[in-house]
N, C-alpha and C positions, 0 to 999 in steps of 0.2 A: 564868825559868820558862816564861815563853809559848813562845819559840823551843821549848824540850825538848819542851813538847805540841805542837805544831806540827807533821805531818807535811809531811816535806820535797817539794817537788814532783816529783821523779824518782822517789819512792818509788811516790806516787801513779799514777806515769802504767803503774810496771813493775806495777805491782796491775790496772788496768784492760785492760795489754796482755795480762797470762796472763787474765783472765776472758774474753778474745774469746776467743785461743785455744783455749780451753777449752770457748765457746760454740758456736766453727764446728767442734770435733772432736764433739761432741756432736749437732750438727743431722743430719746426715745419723742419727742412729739415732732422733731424736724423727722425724723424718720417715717413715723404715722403720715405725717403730712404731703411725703415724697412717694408715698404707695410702698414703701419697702417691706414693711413689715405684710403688707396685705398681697402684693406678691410671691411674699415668699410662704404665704399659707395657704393661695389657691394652688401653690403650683406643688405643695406637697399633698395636698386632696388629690389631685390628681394623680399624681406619681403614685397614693398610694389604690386609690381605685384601676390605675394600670395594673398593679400585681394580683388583686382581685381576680380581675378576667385571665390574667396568664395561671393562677393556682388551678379558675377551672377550667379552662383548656388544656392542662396539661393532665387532670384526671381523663379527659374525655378523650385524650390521645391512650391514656395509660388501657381503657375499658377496650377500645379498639381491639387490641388483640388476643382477646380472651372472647368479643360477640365475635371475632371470625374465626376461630376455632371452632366455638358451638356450631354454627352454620352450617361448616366444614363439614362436621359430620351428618350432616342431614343430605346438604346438594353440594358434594366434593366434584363433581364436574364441573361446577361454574366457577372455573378459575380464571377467567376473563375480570369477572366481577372483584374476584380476591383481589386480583393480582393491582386495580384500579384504587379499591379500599386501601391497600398496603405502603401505596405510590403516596397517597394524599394524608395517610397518618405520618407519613416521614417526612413531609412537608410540614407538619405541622409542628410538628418535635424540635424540625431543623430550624424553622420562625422563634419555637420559644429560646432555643440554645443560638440564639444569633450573638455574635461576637458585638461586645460594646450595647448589648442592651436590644430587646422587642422592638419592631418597629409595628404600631398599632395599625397601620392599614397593612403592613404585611402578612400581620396576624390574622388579621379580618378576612385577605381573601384567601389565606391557608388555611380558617376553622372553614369558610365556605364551600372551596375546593373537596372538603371532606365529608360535608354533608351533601353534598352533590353524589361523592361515591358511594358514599353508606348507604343512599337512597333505593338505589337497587338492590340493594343485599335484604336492606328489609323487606321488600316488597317479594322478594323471596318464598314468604310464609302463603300467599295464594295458592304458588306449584307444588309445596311441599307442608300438608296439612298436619304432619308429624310434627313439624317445627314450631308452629304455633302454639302447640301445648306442650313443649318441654321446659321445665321447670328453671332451668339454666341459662335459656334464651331469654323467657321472663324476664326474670330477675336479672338480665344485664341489659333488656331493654328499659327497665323500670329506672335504671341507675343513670341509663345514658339520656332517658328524656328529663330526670330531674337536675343531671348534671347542664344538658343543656336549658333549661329554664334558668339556672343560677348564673350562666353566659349571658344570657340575655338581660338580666337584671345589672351585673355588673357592666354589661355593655353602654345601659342607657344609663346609671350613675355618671360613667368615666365620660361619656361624652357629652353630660350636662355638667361635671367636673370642668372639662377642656372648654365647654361654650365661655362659664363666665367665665375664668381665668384670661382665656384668648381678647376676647372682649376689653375686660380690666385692662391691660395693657396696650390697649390703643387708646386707651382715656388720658387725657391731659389734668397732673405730671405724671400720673404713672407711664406712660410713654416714655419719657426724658428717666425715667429711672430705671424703666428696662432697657435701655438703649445703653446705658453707663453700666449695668449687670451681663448682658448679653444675653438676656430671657428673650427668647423666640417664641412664636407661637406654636403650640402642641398640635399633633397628628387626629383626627377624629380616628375611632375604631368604627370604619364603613369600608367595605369593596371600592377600592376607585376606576375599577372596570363598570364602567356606565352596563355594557353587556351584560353582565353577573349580576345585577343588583334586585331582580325581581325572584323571592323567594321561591325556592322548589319544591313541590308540591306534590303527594305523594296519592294517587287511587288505587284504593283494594278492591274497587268494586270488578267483581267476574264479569267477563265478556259474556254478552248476551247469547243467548243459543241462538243459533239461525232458522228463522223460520223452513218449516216443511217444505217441498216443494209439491207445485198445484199438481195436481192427477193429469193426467192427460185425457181432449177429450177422446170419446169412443165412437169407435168408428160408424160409420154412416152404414146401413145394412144397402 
């Protein structure tokens, strides 16, 4: 009688092998179900639209000192203005080479910081009319506004990247599943200096002449 109640050990083993199978056909939909899988694809959109904006920021650091050479030779007295350019490109260098990874508002207001100082240097070309038609200044002005268009494009992916993602994880379960992962929510790439945040703004136009002055009247005989 024991033997008969006895379940035989191959029996046993083909009962355990269909419960895996069963298990790992099944995991992929508890996982779908738990946001897992879907967190861990917004949050690589993102991560990788963050290296986007850091590839072009770091040409627009690298163009930095090659338009302030050119300058240089045109208006080498304005070393005020270099010396301000110089400070905010090595800000910017030191945001991308940060130890442990970019931090995106860091970035944000060290690309800002540098278009603030560039600003001057370009407006430059009113005083020195030679500068505005040298071939070399050109063409690394051409390079630095295309490169900054492709910032700006990347900027507004990565932080409509970061909306949904940040978003997604406060939705119930995916809350209870980034809370079990340690997903936090991601950085927007914006200035968090309220101060800084109204774009700078650049007039070429020449100061008006000043009018003549009236004649004087003449004297009374």
């Amino acid at each position: 009688m024991r033997e008969l109640t006895m379940a035989r050990p191959d029996t046993v083993r083909g009962a355990r092998a269909r419960w895996l199978r069963r298990a790992v056909m099944l995991l992929p939909l508890a996982l779908g179900a738990c946001g897992y899988n879907t967190i861990q694809s917004l949050d690589e959109t993102a991560a990788k639209s963050q290296k986007e904006i850091e590839v072009q920021l770091q040409r627009r650091a690298d163009l930095i000192p090659n338009l302030v050479a050119t300058v240089k030779g045109f208006a080498a007295q304005e070393s005020n203005i270099f010396i301000a350019v110089a400070k905010a490109q090595q800000g910017l260098t030191g945001a991308l080479a940060r130890p442990g990874g970019a931090n995106p508002s860091e970035l944000a207001t060290a690309n800002d910081n540098l278009s603030r100082a560039v600003l001057p240097m370009m407006t430059l070309v009113t005083s020195y009319p030679k500068l505005s038609s040298d071939a070399q200044f050109l063409k690394l002005q051409d390079e630095l506004t295309g490169t900054e268009n492709r910032v700006a494009v990347s900027r507004t992916d990565y932080n409509n990247a970061v909306n949904e993602y940040n978003a997604y994880i406060r939705k119930f379960p995916a809350v209870m599943t980034a809370k079990v992962l340690g997903s936090k929510p991601r950085e927007y790439f914006e200035v968090t200096d309220a101060s800084k945040r109204a774009a700078p703004t650049v007039d070429f136009t020449p100061p008006a002449a000043s009018a003549p002055a009236a004649p004087a009247p003449a004297a009374k005989p």
